[in-house]
SEVONU-691822 format. One line per field, with one value per residue (C-alpha): residue number from 0; x, z, y; residue in three letters. Coordinates in nm, 2 decimals, padded with zeros to 4 digits. Layout:
i <- NUM ...
east <- X ...
up <- Z ...
north <- Y ...
aa <- ALA ...
//
This chain:
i <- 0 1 2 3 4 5 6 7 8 9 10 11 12 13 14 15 16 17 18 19 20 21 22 23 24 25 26 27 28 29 30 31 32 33 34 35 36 37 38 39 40 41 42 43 44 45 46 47 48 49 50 51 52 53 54 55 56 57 58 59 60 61 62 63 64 65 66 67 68 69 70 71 72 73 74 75 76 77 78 79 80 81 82 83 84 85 86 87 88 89 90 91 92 93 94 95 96 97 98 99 100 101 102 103 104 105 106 107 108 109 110 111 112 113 114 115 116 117 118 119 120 121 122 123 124 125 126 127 128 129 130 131 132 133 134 135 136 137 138 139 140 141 142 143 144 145 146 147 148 149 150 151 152 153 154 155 156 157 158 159 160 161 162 163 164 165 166 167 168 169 170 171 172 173 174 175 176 177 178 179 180 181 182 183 184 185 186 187 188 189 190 191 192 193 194 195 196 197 198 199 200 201 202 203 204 205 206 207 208 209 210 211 212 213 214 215 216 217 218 219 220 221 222 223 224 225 226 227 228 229 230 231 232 233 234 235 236 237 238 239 240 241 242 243 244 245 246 247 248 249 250 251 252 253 254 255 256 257 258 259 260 261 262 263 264 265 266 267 268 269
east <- -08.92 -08.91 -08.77 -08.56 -08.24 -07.91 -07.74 -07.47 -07.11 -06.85 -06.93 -06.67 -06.57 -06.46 -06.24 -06.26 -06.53 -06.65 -06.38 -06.18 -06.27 -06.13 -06.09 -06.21 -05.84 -05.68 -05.63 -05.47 -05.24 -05.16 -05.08 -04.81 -04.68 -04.63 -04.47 -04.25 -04.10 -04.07 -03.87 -03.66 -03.53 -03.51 -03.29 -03.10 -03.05 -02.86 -03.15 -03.25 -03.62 -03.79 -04.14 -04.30 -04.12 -04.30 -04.56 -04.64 -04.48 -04.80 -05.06 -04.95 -04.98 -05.28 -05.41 -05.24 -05.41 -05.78 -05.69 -05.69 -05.93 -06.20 -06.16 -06.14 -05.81 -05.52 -05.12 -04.93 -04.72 -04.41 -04.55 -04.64 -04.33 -04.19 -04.43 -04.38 -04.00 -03.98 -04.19 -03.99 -03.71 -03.85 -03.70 -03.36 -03.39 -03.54 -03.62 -03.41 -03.34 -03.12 -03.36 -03.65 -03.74 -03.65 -03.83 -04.14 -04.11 -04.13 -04.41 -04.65 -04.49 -04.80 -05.05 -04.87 -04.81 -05.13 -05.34 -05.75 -05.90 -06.06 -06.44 -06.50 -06.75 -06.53 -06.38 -06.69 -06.87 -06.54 -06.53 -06.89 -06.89 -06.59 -06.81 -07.07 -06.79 -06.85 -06.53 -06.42 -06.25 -06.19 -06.18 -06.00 -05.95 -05.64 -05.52 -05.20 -05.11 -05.09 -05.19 -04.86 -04.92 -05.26 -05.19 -04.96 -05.23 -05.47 -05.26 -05.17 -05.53 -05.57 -05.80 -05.54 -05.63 -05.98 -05.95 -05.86 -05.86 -05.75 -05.79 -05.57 -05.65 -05.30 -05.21 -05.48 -05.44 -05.81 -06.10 -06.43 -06.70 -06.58 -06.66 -06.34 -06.25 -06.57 -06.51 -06.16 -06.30 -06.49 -06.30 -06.03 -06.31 -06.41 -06.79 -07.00 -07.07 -07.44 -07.33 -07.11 -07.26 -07.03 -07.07 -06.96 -07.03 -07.01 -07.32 -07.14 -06.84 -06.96 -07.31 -07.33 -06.99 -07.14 -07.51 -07.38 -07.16 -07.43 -07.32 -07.60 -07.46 -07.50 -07.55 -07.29 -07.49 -07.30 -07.16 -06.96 -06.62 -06.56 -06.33 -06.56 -06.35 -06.19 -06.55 -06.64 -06.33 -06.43 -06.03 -05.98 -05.86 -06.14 -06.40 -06.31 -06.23 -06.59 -06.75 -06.59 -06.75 -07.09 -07.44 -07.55 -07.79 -07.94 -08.11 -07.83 -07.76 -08.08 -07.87 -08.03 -08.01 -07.89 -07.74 -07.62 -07.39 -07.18 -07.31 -07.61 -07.52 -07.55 -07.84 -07.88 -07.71 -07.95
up <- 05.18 05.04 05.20 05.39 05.44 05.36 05.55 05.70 05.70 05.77 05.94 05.86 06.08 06.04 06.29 06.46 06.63 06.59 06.76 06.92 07.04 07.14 07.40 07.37 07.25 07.15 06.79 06.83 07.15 06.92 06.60 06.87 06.98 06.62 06.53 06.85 06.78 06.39 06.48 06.71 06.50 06.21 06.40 06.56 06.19 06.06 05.90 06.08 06.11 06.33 06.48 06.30 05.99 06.08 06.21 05.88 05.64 05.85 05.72 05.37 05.37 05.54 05.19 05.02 05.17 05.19 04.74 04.72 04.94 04.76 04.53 04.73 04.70 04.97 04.99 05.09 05.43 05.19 05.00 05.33 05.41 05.14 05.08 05.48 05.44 05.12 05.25 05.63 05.38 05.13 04.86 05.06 05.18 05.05 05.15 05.15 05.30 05.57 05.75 05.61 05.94 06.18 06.04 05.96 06.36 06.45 06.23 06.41 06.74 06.85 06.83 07.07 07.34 07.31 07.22 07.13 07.40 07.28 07.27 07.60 07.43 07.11 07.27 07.39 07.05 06.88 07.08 07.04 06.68 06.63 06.88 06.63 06.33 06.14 05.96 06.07 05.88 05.93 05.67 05.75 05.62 05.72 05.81 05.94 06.12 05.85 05.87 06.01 06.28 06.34 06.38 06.64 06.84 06.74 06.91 07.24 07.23 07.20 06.92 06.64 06.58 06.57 06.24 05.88 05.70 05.75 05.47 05.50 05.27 05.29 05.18 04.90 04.76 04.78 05.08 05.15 05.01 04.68 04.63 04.54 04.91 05.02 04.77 04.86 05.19 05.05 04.83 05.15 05.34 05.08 05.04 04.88 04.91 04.99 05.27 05.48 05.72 05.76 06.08 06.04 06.20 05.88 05.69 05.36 05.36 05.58 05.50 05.16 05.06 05.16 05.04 04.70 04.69 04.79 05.14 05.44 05.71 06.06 06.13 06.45 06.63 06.91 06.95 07.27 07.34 07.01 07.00 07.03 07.00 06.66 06.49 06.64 06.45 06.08 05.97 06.19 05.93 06.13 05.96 05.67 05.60 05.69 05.49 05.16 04.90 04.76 04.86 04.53 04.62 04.93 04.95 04.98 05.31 05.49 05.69 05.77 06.11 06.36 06.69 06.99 07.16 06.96 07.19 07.02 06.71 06.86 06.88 06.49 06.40 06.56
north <- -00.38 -00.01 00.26 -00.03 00.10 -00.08 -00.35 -00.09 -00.30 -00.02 00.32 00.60 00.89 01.29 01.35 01.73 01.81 01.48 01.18 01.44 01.82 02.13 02.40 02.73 02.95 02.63 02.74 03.07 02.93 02.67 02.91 03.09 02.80 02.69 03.00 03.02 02.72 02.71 03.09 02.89 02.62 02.81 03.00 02.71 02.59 02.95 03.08 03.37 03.50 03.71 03.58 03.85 03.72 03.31 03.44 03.64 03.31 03.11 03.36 03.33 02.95 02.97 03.19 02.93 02.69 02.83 02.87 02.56 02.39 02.60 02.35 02.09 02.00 02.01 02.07 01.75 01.82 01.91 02.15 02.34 02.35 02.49 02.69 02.85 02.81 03.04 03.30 03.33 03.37 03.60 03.29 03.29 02.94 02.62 02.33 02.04 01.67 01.84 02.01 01.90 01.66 01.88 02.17 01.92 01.82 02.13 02.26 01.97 01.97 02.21 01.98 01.74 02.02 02.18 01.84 01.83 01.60 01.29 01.28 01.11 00.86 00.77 00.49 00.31 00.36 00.24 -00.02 -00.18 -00.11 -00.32 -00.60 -00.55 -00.62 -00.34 -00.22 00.13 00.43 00.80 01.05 01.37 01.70 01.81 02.15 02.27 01.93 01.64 01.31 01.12 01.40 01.27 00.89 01.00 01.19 00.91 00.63 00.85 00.87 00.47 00.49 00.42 00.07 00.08 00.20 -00.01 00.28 00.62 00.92 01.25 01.51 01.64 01.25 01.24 01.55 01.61 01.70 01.63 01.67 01.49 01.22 01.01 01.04 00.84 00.60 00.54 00.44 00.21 00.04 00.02 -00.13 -00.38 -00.27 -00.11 00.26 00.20 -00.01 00.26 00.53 00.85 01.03 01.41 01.77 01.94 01.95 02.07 01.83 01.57 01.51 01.64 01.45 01.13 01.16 01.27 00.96 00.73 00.64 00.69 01.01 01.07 01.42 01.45 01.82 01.87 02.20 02.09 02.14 02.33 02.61 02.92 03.23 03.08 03.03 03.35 03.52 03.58 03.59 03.29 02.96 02.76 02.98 03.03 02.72 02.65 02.92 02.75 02.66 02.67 02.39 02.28 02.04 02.16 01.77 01.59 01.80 01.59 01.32 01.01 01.03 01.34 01.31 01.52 01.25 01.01 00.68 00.73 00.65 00.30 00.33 00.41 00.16 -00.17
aa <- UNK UNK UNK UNK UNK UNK UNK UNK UNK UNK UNK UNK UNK UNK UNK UNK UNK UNK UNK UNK UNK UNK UNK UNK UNK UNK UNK UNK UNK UNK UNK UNK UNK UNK UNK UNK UNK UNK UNK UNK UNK UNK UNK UNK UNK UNK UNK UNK UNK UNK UNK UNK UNK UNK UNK UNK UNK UNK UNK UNK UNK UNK UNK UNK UNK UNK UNK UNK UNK UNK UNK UNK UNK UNK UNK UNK UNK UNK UNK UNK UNK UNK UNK UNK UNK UNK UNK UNK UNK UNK UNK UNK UNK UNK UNK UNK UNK UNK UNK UNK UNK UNK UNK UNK UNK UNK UNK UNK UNK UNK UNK UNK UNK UNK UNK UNK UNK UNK UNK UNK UNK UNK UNK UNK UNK UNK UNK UNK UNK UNK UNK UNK UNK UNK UNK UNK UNK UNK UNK UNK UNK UNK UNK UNK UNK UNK UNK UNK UNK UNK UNK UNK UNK UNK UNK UNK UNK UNK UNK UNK UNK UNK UNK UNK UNK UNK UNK UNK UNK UNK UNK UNK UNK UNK UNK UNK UNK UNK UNK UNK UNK UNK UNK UNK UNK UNK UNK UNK UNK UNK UNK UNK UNK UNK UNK UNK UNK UNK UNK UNK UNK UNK UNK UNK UNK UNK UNK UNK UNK UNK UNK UNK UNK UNK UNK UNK UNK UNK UNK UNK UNK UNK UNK UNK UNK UNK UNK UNK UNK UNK UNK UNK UNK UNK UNK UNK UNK UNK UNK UNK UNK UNK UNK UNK UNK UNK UNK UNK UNK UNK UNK UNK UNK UNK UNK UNK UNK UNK UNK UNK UNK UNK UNK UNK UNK UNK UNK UNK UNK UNK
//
């Protein structure tokens, strides 16, 4: 029939601010804690830094980072870290297999004492989509915590296996919205691109990604439980990660449905 929309086989998820939320200061406690303990064990390991010193090495891979996202690429978990490692040292130290895990543990530890709460409605909607036997991926762009970080949170959350595909951008080597990220889902999945719905709370990189690739997109326009003094903070990462990069096609921004609670994308999806 025209205008029928296709048979939707696998539905794809972002991850923050969509399956799992914040708190209001959780960023910048987070960025302290991070820096409190990466002084520590740097520390612990002979190298000796000041928290100014980490706390200054975190800012310049955070420009680092925001370079290269702008192009919609990403820096795999190593790189990070020797990127961080080499500017705490001013080039003293580098990074090597002897430390390299117990710098790397204590680089993500923050995220496990300071952990984003799961959306209190992912499991259910997980749940009857796998009832339904829709195949299930997420597609994430990664910031400071990497992927190997997030399947960790992801199990203690009891979502982990839900999922038969998971995307990292710090694994990847490349973000949302381009396209090759989308269709790696896909192919992962075993369908077609037309057949997949992505649900995201990013127009640019969420919507836009997947409409340009051909997938249908749920608009996810909650503004719940996100953390409010970070995008009120115009140096924060949180913004200005979001203020990269440019809308070229403003249509491909139009998602096919929009929703202000993830149950009812259930109801999208009859």
């Amino acid at each position: 029939m025209p205008g029928q929309k296709p048979t939707i086989r696998a539905v794809t998820f972002d991850l923050w601010e969509t399956l799992i939320f914040e708190e209001t200061g959780s960023n910048s406690r987070r960025a302290r804690l991070r820096c409190q303990t990466l002084t520590r064990t740097l520390n612990e390991l002979g190298i000796k830094v000041s928290m100014e010193k980490t706390s200054s090495a975190m800012n310049r891979v955070a420009e680092r980072l925001l370079g290269v996202w702008a192009d919609d690429e990403d820096l795999s978990h190593r790189d990070q870290l020797s990127a961080f490692l080499r500017a705490a040292t001013d080039g003293r130290a580098s990074l090597n297999e002897d430390i390299y895990g117990v710098l790397s543990e204590a680089y993500v530890s923050a995220i496990f004492d300071g952990p984003p709460s799961l959306n209190p409605e992912a499991f259910e909607v997980l749940d009857a989509l796998k009832k339904r036997k829709k195949g299930m991926g997420l597609i994430c762009n990664s910031g400071i915590t990497p992927g190997f970080a997030l399947r960790r949170l992801l199990s203690n959350h009891g979502i982990l296996d839900f999922f038969d595909c998971l995307l990292f951008s710090d694994e990847t080597g490349i973000r949302k919205p381009d396209p090759r990220m989308f269709r790696s889902a896909a192919d992962h999945l075993g369908v077609g691109v037309g057949n997949i719905v992505h649900v995201g709370d990013n127009l640019r990189t969420d919507i836009g990604g997947a409409k340009a690739t051909g997938c249908m997109a749920v608009y996810f326009a909650s503004d719940a439980e996100r953390d409010k003094e970070a995008e009120a903070n115009p140096k924060s990462l949180v913004t200005l990660s979001r203020n990269l990069g440019k809308i070229s096609s403003p249509d491909k921004l139009t998602a096919d449905w929009t929703i202000y609670s993830l149950k009812s994308l259930l109801d999208c999806l009859i």
